[in-house]
KOLLUM-350570 format. One record per residue: residue number from 0; x, y, z of N, C-alpha, C in turn. Coordinates in steps of 0.02 Angstrom, whole numbers, plus 50000, padded with zeros to 5 digits. Atoms other than C-alpha are relative to their C-alpha. Layout:
REM KOLLUM-350570
ATOM     n    n_c1    n_c2    n_c3   ca_c1   ca_c2   ca_c3    c_c1    c_c2    c_c3
ATOM   NUM       X       Y       Z       X       Y       Z       X       Y       Z
...
REM end
This chain:
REM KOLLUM-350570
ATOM     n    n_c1    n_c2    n_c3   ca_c1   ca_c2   ca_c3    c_c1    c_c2    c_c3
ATOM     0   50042   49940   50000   50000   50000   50000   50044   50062   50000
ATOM     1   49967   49936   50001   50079   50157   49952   49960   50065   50058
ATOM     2   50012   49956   49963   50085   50315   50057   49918   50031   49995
ATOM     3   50063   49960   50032   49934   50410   49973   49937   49948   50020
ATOM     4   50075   50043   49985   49806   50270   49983   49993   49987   50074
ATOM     5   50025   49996   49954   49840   50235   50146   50001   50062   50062
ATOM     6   50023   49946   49984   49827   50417   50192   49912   49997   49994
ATOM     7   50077   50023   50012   49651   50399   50109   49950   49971   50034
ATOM     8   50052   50039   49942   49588   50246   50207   49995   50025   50079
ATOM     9   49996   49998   49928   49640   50314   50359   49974   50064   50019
ATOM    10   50073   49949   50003   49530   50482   50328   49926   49969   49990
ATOM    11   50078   50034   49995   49375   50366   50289   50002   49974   50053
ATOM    12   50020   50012   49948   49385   50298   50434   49999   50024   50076
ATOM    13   50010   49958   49952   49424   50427   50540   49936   50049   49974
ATOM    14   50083   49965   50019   49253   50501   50459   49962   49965   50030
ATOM    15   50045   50036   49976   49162   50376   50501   49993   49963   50057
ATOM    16   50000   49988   49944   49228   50363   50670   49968   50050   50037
ATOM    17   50040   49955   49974   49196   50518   50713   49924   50021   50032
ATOM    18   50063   49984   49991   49009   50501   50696   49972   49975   50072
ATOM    19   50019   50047   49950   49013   50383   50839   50052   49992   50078
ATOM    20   49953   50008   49950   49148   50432   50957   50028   50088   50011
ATOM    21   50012   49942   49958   49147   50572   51088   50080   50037   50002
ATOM    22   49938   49987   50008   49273   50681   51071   50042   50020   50067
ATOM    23   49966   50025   49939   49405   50644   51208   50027   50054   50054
ATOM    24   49957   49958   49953   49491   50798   51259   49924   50048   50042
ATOM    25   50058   49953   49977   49295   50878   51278   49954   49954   50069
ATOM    26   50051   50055   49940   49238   50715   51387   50057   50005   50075
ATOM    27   49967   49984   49922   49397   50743   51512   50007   50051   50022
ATOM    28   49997   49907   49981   49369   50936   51510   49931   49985   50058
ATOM    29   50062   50008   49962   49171   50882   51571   50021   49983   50068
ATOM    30   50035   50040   49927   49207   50742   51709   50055   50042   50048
ATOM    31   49959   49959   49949   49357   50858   51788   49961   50063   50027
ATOM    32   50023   49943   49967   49231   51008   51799   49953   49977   50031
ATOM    33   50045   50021   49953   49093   50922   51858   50024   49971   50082
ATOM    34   49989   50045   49910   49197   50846   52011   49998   50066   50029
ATOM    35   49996   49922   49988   49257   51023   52017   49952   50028   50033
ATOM    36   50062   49971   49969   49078   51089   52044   49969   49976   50061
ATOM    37   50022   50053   49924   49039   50932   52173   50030   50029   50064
ATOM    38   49924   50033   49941   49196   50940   52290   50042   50063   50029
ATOM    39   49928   49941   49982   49314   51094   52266   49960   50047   50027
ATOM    40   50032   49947   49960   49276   51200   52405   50036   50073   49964
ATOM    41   50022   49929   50028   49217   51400   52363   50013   50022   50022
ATOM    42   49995   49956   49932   49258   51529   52454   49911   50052   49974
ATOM    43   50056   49970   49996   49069   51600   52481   49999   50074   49985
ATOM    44   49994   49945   49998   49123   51773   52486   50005   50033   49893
ATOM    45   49990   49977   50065   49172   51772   52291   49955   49944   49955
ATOM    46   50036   50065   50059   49053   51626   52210   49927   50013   50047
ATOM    47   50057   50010   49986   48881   51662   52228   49952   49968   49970
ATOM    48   50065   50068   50011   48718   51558   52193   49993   50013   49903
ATOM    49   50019   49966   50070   48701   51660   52009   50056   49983   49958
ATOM    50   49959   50015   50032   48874   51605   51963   50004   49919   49998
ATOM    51   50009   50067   50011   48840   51408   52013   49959   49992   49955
ATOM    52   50050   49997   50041   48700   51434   51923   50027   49989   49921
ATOM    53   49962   49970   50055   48797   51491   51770   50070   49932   49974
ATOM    54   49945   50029   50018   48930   51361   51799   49942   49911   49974
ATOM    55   50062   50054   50036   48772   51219   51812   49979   49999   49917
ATOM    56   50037   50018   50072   48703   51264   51638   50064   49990   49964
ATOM    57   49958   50023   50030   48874   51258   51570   50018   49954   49991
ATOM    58   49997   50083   50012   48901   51072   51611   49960   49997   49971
ATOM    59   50047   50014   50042   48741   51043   51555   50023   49991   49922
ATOM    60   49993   50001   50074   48790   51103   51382   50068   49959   49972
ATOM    61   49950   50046   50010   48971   51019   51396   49978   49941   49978
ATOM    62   49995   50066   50010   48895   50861   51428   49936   49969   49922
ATOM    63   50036   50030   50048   48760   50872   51291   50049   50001   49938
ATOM    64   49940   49998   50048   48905   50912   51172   50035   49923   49993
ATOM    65   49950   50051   50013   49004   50766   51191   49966   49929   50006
ATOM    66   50087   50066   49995   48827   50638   51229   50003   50030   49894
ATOM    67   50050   50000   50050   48798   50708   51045   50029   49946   49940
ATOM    68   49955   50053   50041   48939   50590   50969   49976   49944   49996
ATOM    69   50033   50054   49963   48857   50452   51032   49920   49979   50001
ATOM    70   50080   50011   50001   48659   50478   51027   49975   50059   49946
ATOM    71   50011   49947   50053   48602   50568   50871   49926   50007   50013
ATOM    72   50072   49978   50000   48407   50574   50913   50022   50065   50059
ATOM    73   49995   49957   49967   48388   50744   50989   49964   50009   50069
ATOM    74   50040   50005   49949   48245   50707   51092   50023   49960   50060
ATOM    75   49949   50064   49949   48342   50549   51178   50069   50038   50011
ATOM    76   49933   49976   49982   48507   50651   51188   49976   50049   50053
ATOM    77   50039   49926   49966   48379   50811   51275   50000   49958   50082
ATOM    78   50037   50053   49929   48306   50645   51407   50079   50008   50016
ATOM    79   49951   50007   49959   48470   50583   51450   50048   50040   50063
ATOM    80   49967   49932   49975   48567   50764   51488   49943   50009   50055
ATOM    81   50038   49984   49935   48412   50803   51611   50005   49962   50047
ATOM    82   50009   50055   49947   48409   50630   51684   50057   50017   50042
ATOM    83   49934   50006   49951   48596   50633   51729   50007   50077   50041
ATOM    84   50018   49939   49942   48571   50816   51816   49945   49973   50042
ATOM    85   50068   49997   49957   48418   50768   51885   50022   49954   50070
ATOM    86   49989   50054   49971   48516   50625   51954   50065   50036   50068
ATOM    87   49935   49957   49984   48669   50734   52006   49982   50005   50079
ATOM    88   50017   49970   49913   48608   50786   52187   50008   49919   50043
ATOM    89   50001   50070   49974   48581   50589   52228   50087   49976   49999
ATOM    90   49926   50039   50020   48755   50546   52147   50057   50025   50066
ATOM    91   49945   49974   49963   48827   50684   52265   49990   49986   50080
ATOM    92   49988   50037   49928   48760   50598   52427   50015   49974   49989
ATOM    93   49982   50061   49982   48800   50452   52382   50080   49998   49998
ATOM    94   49901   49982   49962   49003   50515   52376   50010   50030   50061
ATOM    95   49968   49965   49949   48991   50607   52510   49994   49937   50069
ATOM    96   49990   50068   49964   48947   50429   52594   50078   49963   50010
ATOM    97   49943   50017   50023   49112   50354   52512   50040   50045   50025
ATOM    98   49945   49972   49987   49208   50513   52568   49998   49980   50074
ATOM    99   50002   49993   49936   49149   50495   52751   50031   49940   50027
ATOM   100   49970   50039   49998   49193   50308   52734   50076   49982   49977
ATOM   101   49935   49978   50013   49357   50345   52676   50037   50024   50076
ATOM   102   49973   49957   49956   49381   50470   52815   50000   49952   50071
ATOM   103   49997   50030   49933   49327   50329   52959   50039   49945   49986
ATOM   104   49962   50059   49971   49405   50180   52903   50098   50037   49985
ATOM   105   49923   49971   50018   49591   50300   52862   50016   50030   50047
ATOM   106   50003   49942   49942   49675   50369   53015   50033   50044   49973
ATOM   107   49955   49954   50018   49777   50457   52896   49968   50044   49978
ATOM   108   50034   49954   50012   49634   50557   52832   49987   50053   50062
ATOM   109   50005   49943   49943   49626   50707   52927   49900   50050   49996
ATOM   110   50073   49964   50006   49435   50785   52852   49971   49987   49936
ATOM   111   50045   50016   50067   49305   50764   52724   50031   50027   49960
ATOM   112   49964   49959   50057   49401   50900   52626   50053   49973   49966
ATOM   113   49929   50013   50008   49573   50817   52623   49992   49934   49945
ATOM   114   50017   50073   50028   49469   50646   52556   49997   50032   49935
ATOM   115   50036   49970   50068   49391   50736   52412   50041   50043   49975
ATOM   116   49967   49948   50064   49510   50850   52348   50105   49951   49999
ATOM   117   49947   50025   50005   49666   50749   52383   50021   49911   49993
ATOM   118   49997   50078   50001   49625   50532   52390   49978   49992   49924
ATOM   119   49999   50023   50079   49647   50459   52212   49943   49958   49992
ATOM   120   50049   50059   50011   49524   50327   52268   49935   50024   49993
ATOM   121   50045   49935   49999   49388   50460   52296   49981   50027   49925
ATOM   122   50004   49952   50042   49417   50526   52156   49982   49962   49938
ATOM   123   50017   50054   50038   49409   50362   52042   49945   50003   50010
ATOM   124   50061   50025   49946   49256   50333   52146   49941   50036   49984
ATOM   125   50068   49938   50023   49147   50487   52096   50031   49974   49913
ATOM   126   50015   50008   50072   49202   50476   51902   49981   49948   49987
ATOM   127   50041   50051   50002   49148   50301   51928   49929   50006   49994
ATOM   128   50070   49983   49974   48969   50350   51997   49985   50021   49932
ATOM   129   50033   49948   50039   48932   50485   51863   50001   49952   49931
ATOM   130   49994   50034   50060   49007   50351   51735   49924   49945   49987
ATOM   131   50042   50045   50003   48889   50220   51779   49933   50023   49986
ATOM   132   50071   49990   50020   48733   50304   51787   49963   50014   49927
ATOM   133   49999   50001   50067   48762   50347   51598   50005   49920   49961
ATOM   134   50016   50069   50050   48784   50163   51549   49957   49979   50032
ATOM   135   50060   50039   49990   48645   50097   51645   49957   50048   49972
ATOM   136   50038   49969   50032   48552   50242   51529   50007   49967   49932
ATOM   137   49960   50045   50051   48647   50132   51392   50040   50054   49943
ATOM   138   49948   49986   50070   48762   50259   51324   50057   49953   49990
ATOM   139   49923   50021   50049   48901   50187   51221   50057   50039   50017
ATOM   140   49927   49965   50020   49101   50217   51226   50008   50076   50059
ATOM   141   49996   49936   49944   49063   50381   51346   50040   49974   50083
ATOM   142   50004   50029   49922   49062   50310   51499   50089   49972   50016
ATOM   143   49931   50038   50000   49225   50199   51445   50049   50070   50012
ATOM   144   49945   49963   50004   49320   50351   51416   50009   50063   50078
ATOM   145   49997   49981   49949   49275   50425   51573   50037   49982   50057
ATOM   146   49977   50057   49945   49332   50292   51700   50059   49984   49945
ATOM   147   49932   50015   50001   49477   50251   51595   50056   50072   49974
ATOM   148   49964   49896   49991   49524   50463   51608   50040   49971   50078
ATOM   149   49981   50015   49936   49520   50420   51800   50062   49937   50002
ATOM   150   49925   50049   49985   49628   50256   51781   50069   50021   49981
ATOM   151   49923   49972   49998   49767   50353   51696   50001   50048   50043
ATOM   152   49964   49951   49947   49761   50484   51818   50018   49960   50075
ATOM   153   49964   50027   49954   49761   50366   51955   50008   49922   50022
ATOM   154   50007   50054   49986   49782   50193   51929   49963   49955   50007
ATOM   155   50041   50047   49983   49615   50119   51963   49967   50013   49967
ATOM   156   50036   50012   50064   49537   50041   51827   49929   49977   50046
ATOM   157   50076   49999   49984   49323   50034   51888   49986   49999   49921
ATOM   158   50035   50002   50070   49224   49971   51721   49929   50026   50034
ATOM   159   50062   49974   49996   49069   50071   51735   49950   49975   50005
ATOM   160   50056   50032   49995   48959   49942   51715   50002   49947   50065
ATOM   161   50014   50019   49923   48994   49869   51908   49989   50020   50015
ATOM   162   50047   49990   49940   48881   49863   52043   50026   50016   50057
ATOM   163   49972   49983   49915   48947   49952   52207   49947   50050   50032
ATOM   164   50041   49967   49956   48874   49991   52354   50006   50064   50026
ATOM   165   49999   49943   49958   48862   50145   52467   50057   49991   50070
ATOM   166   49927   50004   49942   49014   50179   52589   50051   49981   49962
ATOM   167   49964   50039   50030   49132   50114   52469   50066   50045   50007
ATOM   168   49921   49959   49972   49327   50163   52514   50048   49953   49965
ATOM   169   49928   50017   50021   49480   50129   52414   50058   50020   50033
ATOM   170   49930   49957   49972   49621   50168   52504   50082   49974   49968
ATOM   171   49955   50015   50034   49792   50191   52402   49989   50002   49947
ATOM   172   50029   50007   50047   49737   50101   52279   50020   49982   49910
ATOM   173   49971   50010   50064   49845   50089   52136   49987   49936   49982
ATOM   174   50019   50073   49998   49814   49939   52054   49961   49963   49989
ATOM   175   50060   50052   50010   49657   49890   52077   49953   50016   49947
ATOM   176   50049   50020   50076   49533   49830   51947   49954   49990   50041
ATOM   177   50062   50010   49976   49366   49798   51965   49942   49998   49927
ATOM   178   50028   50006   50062   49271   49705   51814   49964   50016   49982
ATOM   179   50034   49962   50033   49136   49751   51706   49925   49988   50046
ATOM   180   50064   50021   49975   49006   49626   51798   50007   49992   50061
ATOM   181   50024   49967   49935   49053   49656   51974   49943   50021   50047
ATOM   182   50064   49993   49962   48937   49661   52125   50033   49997   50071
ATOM   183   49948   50004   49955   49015   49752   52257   49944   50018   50069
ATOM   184   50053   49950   49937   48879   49795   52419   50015   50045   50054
ATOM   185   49960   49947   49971   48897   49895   52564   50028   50021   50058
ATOM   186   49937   50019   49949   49036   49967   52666   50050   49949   49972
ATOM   187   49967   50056   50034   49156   49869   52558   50085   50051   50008
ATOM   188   49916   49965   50000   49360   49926   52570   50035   49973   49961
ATOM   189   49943   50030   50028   49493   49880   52453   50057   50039   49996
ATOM   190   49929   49987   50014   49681   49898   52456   50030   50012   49957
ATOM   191   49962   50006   50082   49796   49928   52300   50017   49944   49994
ATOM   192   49976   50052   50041   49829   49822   52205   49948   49938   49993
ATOM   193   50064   50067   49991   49656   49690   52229   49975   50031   49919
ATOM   194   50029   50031   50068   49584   49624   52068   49946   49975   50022
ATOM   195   50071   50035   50003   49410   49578   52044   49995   50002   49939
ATOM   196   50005   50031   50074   49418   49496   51888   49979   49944   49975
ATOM   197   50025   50041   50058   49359   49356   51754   50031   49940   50020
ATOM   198   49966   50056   50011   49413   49190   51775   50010   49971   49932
ATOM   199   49990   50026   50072   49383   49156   51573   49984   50083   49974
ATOM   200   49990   49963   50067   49415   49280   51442   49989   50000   49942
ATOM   201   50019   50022   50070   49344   49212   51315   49935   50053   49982
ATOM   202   50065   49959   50044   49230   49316   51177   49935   49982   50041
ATOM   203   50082   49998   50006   49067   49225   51196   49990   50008   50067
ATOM   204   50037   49998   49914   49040   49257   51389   50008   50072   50011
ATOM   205   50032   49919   49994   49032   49434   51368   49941   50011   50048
ATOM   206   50047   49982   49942   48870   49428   51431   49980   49981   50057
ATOM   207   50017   50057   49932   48872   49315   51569   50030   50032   50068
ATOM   208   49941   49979   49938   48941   49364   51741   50050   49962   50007
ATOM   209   49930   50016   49969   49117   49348   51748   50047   50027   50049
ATOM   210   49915   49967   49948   49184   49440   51894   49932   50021   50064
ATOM   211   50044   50019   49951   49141   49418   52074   49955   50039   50034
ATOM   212   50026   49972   49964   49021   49456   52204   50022   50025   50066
ATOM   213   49980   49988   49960   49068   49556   52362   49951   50017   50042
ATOM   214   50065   49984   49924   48941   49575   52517   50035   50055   50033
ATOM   215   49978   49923   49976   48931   49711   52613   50045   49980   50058
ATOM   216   49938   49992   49945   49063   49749   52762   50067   49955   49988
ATOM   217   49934   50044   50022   49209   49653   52653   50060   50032   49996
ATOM   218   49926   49995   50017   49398   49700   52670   50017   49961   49963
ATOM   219   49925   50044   50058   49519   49635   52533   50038   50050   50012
ATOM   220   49919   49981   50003   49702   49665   52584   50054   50000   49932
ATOM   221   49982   49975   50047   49815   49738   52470   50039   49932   49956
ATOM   222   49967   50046   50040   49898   49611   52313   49943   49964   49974
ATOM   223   50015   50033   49978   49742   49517   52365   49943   49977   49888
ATOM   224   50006   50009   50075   49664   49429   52173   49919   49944   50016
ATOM   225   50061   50030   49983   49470   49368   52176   49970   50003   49936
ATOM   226   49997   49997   50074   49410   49291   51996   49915   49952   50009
ATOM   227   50049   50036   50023   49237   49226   51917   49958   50022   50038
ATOM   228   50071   49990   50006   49062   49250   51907   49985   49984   50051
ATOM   229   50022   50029   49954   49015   49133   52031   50027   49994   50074
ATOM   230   49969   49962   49931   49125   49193   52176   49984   50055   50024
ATOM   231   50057   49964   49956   49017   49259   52309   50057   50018   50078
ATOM   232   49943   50007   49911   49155   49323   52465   49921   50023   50042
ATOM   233   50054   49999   49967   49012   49310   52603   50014   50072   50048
ATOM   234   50010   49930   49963   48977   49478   52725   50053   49997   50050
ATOM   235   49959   49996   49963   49098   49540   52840   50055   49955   50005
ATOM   236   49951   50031   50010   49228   49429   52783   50047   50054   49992
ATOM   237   49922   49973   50008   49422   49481   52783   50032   49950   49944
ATOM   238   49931   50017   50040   49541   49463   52630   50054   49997   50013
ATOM   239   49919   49992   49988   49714   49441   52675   50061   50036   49942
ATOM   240   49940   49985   50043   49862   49512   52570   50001   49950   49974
ATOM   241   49978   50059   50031   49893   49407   52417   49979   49946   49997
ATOM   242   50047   50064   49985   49759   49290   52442   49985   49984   49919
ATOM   243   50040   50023   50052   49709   49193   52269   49947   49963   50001
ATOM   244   50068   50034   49987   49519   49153   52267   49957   49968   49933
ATOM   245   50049   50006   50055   49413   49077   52131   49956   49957   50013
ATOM   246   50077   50047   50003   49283   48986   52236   49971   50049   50081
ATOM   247   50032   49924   49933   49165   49090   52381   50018   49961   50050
ATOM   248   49990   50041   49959   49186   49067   52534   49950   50061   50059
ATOM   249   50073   49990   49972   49042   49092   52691   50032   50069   50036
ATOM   250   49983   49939   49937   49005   49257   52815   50053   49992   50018
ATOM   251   49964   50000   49954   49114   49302   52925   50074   49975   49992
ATOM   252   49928   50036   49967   49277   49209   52869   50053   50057   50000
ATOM   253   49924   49961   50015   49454   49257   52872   50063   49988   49952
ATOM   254   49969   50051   50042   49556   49206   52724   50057   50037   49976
ATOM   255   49932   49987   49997   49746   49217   52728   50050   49956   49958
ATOM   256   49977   50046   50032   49887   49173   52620   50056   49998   50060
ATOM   257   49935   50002   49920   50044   49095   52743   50048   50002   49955
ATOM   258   49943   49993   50057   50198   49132   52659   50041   49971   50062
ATOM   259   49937   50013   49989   50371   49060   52721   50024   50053   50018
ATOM   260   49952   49926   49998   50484   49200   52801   50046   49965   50045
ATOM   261   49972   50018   49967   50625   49150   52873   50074   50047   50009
ATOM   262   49940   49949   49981   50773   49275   52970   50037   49972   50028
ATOM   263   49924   50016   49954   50958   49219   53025   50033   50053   49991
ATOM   264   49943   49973   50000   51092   49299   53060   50060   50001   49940
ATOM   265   49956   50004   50062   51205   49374   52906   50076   50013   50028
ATOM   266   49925   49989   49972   51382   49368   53019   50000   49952   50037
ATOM   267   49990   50020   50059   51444   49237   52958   49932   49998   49960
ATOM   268   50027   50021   50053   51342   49234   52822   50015   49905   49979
ATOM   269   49966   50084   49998   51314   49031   52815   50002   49980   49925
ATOM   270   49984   50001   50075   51296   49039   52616   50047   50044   49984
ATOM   271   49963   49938   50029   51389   49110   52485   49965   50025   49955
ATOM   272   50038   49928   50046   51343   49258   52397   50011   49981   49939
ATOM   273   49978   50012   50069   51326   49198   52239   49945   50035   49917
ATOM   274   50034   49954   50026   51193   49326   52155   50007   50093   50011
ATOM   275   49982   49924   50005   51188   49520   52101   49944   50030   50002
ATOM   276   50057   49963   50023   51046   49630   52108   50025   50053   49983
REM end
């Protein structure tokens, strides 16, 4: 294929992309102002009710802008944009739940403020929320690019289309995943680095649940790797660090991996050094 032609193909199909895909730098301008509007404290004295006001209809029009890539009926693009405001006030108790649970199970959190404008997991956590409520409206591709804005900014990949409960606290956090069909309930904590993922990868089970269930009041310790559909971790159970799970296991347990550790004395050294790092 010479230069020219495949200049060519690769304008037809960036045409006919386009018609169907939100344009990216205008969908991470939206979900950063909208947290913005949630979270970042005002100083009252210079932001009054006529300028929220002002900054409200402006999302509004952001987000119908970049919904319009995506839903070409005008009337269904008009519903959606109201729904997800309409929804907005609900979305923002239900973080300020997650921030408060943040703030009790972290002694390092010092105030609701410090959660929300400074915890990565928080912050995954709301562009999660706002993401989801748009794909359970069934937009397309939006949603994806939202929640995977948040995973490059901080590591934690949330697929929009899991189920989590109220109270929900990441702490750290790098790391963790959390699959598409997920079912997380509530008061739930996870560490960095925990996986809630698929046990098969295969095409045709797309639609099936492949990634587990979590009951409410569940810790998973950090490394910790929990796979398949049909893995149910029962309520108030504890994850251990580095635990590998792929079958449920009841209420209440405690499930630990035991590792080997063993300390002597390096004078003498009873081996020889025979490696370099």
């Amino acid at each position: 294929m010479n230069h020219s032609t495949f200049i060519e193909k690769l304008h037809v199909r960036n045409r006919a992309c386009a018609i169907n895909f939100p344009d990216r730098v205008l969908a991470h301008a939206f979900i950063d102002d909208c947290f913005e509007f949630l979270f970042i404290p005002k100083d009252s004295r210079l932001v009054t009710k006529d300028d929220l006001a002002k900054t409200y209809g402006s999302l509004q029009s952001q987000l119908k802008t970049v919904l319009s890539a995506v839903i070409g009926d005008q009337q269904l693009l008009q519903k959606v944009t109201d729904d997800f405001f309409a929804a907005l006030p609900g979305l923002h108790d239900l973080l300020l739940k997650d921030a408060r649970a943040i703030l009790a199970f972290d002694p390092a959190a010092g105030s609701e403020e410090e959660v929300v404008s400074a915890y990565p997991g928080f912050y995954a956590t709301a562009v999660y929320r706002m993401s989801h409520f748009l794909w359970k409206a069934g937009v397309s591709i939006l949603p994806r690019l939202f929640t995977e804005y948040a995973h490059g900014k901080t590591g934690i990949d949330i697929h929009p289309g899991a189920t989590i409960g109220e109270s929900f606290s990441i702490d750290h956090g790098t790391g963790v995943v959390i699959g598409e069909t997920t079912v997380i309930g509530k008061q739930v904590k996870l560490y960095q680095g925990v996986t809630l993922g698929a046990l098969s990868v295969a095409k045709e089970n797309a639609k099936s649940k492949r990634h587990p269930t979590i009951q409410d009041n569940v810790t998973v310790y950090s490394g910790a790797t929990i796979l398949g559909g049909d893995t149910v971790i029962g309520h108030d159970s504890i994850i251990g660090g580095n635990v590998w799970l792929t079958y449920s296991v009841d209420p209440y347990s405690v499930v630990y991996h035991q590792s080997e550790i063993r300390v002597r004395d390096n004078n003498p050294f009873p081996e020889p050094l025979n490696f370099v790092i």
